[in-house]
C-alpha positions in Angstrom: 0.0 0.0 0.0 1.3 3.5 -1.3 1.1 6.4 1.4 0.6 9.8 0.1 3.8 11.9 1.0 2.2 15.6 2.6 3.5 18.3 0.8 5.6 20.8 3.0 6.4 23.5 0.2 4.5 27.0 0.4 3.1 26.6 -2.8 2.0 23.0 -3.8 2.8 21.6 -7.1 -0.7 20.8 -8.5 -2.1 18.8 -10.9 -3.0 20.4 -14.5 -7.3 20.7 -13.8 -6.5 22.2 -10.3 -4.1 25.1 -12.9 -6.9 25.3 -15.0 -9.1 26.5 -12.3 -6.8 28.5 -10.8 -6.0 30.4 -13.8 -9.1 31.1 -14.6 -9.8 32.7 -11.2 -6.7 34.8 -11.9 -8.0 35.7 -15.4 -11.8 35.9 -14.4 -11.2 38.8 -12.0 -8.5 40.5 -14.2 -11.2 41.2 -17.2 -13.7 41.9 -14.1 -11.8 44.7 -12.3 -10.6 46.1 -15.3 -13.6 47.6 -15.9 -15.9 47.7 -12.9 -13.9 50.6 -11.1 -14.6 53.1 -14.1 -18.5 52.0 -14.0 -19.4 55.2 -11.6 -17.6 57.7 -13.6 -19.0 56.5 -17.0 -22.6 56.4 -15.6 -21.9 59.9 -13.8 -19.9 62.0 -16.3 -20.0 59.7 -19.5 -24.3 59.1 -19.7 -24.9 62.0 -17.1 -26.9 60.0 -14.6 -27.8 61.3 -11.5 -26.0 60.0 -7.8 -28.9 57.9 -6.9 -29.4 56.5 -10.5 -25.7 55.5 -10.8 -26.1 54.1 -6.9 -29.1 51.9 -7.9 -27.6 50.5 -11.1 -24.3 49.4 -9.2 -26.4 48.2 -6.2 -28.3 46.1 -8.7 -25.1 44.5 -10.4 -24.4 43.0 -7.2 -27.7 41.8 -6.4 -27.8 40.3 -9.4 -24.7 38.3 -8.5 -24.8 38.0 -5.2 -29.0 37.7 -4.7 -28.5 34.5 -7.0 -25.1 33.0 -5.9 -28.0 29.8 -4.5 -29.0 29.6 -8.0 -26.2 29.0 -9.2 -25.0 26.6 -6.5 -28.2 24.9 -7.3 -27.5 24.6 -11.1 -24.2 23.3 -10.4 -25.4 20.9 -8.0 -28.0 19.7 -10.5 -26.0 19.8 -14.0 -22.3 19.7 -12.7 -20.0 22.8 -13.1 -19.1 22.3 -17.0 -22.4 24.0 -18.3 -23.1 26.4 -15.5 -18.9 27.5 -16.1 -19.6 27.7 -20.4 -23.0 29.7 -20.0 -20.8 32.1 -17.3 -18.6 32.9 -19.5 -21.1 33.7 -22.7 -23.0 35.2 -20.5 -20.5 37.6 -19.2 -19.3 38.0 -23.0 -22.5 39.7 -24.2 -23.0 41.5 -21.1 -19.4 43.3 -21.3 -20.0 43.7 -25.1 -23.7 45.4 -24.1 -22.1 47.4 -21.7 -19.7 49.0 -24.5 -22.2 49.9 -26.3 -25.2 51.1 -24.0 -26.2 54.5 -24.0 -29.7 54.7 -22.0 -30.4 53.7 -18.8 -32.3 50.7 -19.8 -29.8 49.2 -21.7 -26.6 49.7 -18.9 -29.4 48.2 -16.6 -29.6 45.2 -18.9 -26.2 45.1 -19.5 -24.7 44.9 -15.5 -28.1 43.0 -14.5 -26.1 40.2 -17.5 -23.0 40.6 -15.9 -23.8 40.0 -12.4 -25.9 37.1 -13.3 -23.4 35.4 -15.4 -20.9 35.9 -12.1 -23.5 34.1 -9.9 -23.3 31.0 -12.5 -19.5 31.1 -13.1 -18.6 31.5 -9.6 -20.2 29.0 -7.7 -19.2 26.6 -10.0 -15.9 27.3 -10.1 -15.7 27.5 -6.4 -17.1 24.1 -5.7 -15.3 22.4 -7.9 -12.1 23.8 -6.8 -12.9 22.7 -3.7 -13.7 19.2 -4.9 -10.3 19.1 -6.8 -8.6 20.1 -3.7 -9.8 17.4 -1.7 -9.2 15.1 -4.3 -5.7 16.5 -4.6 -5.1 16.3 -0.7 -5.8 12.7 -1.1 -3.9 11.8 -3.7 -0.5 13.7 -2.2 -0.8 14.3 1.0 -1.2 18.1 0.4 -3.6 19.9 2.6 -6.7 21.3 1.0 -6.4 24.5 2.6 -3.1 25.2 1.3 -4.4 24.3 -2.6 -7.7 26.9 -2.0 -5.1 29.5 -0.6 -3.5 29.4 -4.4 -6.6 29.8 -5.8 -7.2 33.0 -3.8 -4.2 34.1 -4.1 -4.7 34.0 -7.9 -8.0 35.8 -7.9 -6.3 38.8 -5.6 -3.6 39.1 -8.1 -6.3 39.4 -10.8 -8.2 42.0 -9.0 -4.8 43.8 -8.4 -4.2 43.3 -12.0 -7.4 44.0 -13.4 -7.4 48.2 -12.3 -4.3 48.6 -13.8 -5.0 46.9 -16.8 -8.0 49.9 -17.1 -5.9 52.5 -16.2 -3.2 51.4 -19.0 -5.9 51.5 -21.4 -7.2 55.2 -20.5 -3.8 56.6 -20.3 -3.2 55.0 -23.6 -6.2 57.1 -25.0 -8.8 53.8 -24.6 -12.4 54.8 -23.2 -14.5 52.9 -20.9 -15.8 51.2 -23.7 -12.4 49.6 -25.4 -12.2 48.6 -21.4 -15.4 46.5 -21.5 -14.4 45.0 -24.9 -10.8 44.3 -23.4 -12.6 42.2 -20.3 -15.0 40.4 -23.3 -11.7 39.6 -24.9 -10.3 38.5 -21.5 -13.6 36.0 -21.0 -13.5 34.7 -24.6 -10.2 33.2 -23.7 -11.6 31.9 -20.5 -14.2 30.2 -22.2 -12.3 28.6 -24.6 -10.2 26.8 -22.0 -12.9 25.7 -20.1 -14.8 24.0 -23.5 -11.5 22.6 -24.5 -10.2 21.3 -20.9 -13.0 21.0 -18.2 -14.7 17.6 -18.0 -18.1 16.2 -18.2 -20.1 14.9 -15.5 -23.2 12.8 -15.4 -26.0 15.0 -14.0 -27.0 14.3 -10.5 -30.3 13.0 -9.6 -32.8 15.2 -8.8 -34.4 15.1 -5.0 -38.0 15.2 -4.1 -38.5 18.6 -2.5 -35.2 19.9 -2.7 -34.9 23.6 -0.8 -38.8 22.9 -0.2 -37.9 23.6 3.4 -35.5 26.5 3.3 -37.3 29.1 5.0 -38.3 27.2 8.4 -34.9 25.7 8.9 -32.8 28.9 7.4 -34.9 31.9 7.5 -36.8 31.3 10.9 -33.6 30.8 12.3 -32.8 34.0 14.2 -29.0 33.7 15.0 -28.7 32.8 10.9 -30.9 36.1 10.2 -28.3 38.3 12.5 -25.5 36.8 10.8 -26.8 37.8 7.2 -27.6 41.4 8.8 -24.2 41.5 10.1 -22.7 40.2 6.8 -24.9 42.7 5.1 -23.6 45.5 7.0 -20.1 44.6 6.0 -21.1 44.1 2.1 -22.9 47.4 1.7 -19.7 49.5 3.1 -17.4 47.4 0.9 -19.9 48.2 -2.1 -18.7 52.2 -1.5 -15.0 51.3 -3.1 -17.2 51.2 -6.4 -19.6 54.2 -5.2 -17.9 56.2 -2.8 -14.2 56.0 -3.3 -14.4 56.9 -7.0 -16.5 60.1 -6.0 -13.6 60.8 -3.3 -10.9 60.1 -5.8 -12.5 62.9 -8.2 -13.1 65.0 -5.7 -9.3 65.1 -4.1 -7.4 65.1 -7.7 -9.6 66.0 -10.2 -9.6 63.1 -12.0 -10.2 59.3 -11.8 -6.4 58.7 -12.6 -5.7 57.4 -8.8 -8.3 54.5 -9.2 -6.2 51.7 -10.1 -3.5 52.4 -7.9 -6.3 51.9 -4.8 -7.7 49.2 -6.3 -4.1 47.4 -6.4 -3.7 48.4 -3.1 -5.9 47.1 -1.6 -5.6 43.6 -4.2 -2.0 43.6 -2.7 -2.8 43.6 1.1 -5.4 40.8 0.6 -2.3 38.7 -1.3 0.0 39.6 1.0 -1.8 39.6 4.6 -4.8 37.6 4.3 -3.3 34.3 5.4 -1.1 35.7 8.1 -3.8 37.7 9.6 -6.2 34.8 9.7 -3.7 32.5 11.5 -2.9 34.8 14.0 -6.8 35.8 14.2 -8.0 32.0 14.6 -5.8 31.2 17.4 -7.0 35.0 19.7 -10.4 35.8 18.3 -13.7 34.4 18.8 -15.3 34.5 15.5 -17.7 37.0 16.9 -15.2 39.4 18.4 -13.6 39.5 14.7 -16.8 40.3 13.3 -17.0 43.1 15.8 -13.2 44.0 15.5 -13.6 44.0 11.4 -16.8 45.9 11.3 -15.4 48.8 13.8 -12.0 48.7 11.5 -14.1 49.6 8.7 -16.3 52.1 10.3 -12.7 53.8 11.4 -11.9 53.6 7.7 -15.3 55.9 7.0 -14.8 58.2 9.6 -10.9 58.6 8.9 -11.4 60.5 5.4 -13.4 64.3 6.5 -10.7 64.1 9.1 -7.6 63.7 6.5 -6.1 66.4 5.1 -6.3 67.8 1.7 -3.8 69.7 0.1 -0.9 67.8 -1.3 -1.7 65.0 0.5 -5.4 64.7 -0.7 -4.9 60.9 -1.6 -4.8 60.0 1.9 -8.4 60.3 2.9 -9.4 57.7 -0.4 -5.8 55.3 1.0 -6.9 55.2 4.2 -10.3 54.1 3.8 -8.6 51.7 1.5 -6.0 49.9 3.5 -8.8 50.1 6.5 -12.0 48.7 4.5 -9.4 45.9 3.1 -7.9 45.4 7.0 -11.3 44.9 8.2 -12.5 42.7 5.7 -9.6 40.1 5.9 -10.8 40.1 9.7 -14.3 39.9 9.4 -15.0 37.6 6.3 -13.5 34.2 7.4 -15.4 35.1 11.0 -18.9 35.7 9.3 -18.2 32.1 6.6 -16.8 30.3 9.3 -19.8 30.8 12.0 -22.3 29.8 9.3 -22.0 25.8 10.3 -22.6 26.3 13.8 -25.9 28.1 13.3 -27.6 25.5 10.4 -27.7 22.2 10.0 -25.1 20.9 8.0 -27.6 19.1 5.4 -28.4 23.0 4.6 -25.1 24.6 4.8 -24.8 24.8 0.7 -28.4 26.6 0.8 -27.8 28.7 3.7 -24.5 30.0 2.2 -26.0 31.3 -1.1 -28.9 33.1 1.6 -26.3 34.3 3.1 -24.8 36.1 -0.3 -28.5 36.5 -1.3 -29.5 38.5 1.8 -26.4 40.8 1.4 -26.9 41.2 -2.3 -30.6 42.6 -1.1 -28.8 44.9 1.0 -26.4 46.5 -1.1 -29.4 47.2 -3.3 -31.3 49.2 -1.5 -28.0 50.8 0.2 -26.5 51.7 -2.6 -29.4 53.7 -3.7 -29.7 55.2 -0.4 -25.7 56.0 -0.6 -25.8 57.4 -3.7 -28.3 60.2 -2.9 -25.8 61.2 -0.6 -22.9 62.0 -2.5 -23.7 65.4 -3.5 -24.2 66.5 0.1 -21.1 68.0 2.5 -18.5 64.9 3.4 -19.3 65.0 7.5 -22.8 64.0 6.5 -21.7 61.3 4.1 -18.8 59.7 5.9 -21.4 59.7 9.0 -23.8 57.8 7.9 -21.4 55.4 6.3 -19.5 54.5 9.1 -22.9 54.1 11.0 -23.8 51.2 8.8 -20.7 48.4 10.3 -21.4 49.9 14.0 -24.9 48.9 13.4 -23.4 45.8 12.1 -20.8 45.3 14.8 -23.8 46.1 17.7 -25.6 42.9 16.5 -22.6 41.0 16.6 -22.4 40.9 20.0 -25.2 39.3 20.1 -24.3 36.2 18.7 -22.9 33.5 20.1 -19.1 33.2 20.4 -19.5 30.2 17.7 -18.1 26.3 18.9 -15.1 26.5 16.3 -12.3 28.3 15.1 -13.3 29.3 11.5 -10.8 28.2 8.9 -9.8 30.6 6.4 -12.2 30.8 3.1 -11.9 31.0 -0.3 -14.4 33.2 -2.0 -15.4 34.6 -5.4 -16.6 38.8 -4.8 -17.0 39.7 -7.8 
């Protein structure tokens, strides 16, 4: 009998389909964030919409992917990844070609309501079968799965630090939002084509009688479950303002949106380069509530830090502080929020509750975003109030949760 030999190495050597997934979370998030942080300023100065309009339609790109992250979980659970991944990536194709091209406010609705839904197909597909590949791989060599998911989030933080600077190379090089969008379709084409040529079949799995049928007693009529995705929604509409807010602060300090992808890297490189650290040392001091609290109050520091930064020369640091704080307390509060989500349901609803709990957020983010973006026009003390009021409300309801029975281990996740 052969026994599997652990691998020690910081980076495990994995097998070719575990480098095909990985690489397409690296490219997946490169065409992504090379054209989400221009959105607001082409729907602001580029179609003329107003705060609240612009607000709404980037609240509703994310609802669209995170309000129907448990479709596509269920999709994938039903037809296996290969055909929820293809019609992902077509999807998100035509949207970014739409968006190129749109010019009313009906059409860019269509067009980002396209693109968030093809993300909540792609990404839960790719997610769970990364997962599955891991396990498979830790069985095979010895490697431990959480070190192969690490990889794979490391490669989707070094697209999204990627991503912003592949915009901003395009605009300095006299490209306009809309050769950005067709550089992201390009950037999915190729995705796609890997996947049809390299992912594999699987037989569909049976279908269950009554599957979900009872979601809402066991999920929604759980209270602890309902804080958590109040909490977690608290956390999601705050980190929805580095698409809403930021860019508005960015114009406001410089005059231009020319700072944007540097942020945006920023805050792409502290997740690469911090996230695993700072769990580790997080898991073995925190409760998983008191990072939840701790994360939610970092990022409400973040909101409060910029009217109290100065301007002047030095008028980047209001948007760099909210930055490196919003990313800080993320990295804290994240793992916390996944990781406490088995303790409060029963494990034969975990998949379900998990998409709620993207699903509840993504409702959230609707409405506040809207809300936020009437708010940008008035004076910053009133804006940066109210924002950092939203994670203390979150961080008051945290406490009243339970400490959670386990450490959580840290997770890999799709945002965008």
């Amino acid at each position: 009998m052969t026994t599997a030999t652990p691998d020690t190495g910081a980076t495990p050597a994995l097998k070719p389909y575990l480098r095909l997934l990985t690489a397409t979370q690296f490219a997946f998030n490169t065409g992504f964030y090379a054209v989400l942080p221009y959105l607001a300023t082409h729907l602001g100065d580029g179609l003329g919409m107003a705060g609240w309009l612009v607000g709404l339609v980037l609240g509703l790109r994310t609802f669209s992917q995170q309000g129907l992250f448990v479709v596509g979980g269920a999709l994938t659970d039903r037809y296996g990844p290969r055909p929820v991944v293809l019609t992902g990536c077509v999807l998100r194709i035509a949207g970014f070609c739409w968006l190129a091209q749109a010019g009313s406010t009906a059409t860019v609705i269509g067009a980002v309501l396209l693109i968030g839904f093809a993300a909540a197909l792609f990404s839960p597909a790719v997610e769970s079968e990364t997962a599955r590949a891991a396990v498979a791989h830790e069985t095979a060599t010895g490697t431990p799965r959480a070190q192969v998911l690490a990889v794979f989030s490391a490669a989707g933080q070094a697209g999204a630090f990627l991503g912003p600077l592949l915009g901003s190379l395009l605009l300095l090089l006299g490209g306009d939002f809309r050769t950005a969008c067709l550089a992201g379709a390009v950037v999915f084409v190729g995705v796609l084509a890997g996947h049809a040529r390299l992912m594999p079949h699987r037989p569909r799995r049976p279908r269950t009688a009554r599957a979900g049928a009872a979601l809402p007693r066991e999920v929604f009529a759980n209270r602890p479950f309902l804080v958590l995705c109040l909490v977690y929604s608290s956390y999601l509409v705050s980190y929805n303002q580095l698409y809403l807010a930021l860019p508005a602060e960015v114009e406001r300090a410089t005059g231009s949106q020319g700072a944007l992808g540097g942020l945006f890297a920023l805050s792409s490189l502290l997740v690469v380069v911090a996230q695993l650290p700072l769990t580790r040392w997080s898991a073995h001091r925190l409760p998983p509530r008191t990072a939840l609290v701790t994360g939610l109050a970092v990022v409400a520091t973040g909101f409060a830090a910029v009217p109290l930064a100065p301007d002047g020369p030095a008028g980047l640091l209001p948007a760099a502080a909210l930055v490196v704080l919003l990313t800080l307390g993320q990295m804290l509060l994240v793992p916390a929020a996944r990781g406490l989500v088995p303790d409060l349901v029963d494990d034969h609803r975990l998949g379900l509750a998990t998409g709620a709990l993207s699903s509840v957020s993504g409702l959230a983010v609707l409405v506040g975003s809207a809300a936020t973006g009437t708010l940008l026009d008035t004076p910053g003390a009133v804006l940066w109030t109210v924002l950092a009021a939203v994670p203390l409300t979150g961080a008051a309801l945290a406490l009243t949760l339970s400490g959670g029975r386990r450490t959580p281990e840290p997770v890999t996740t799709v945002t965008d």
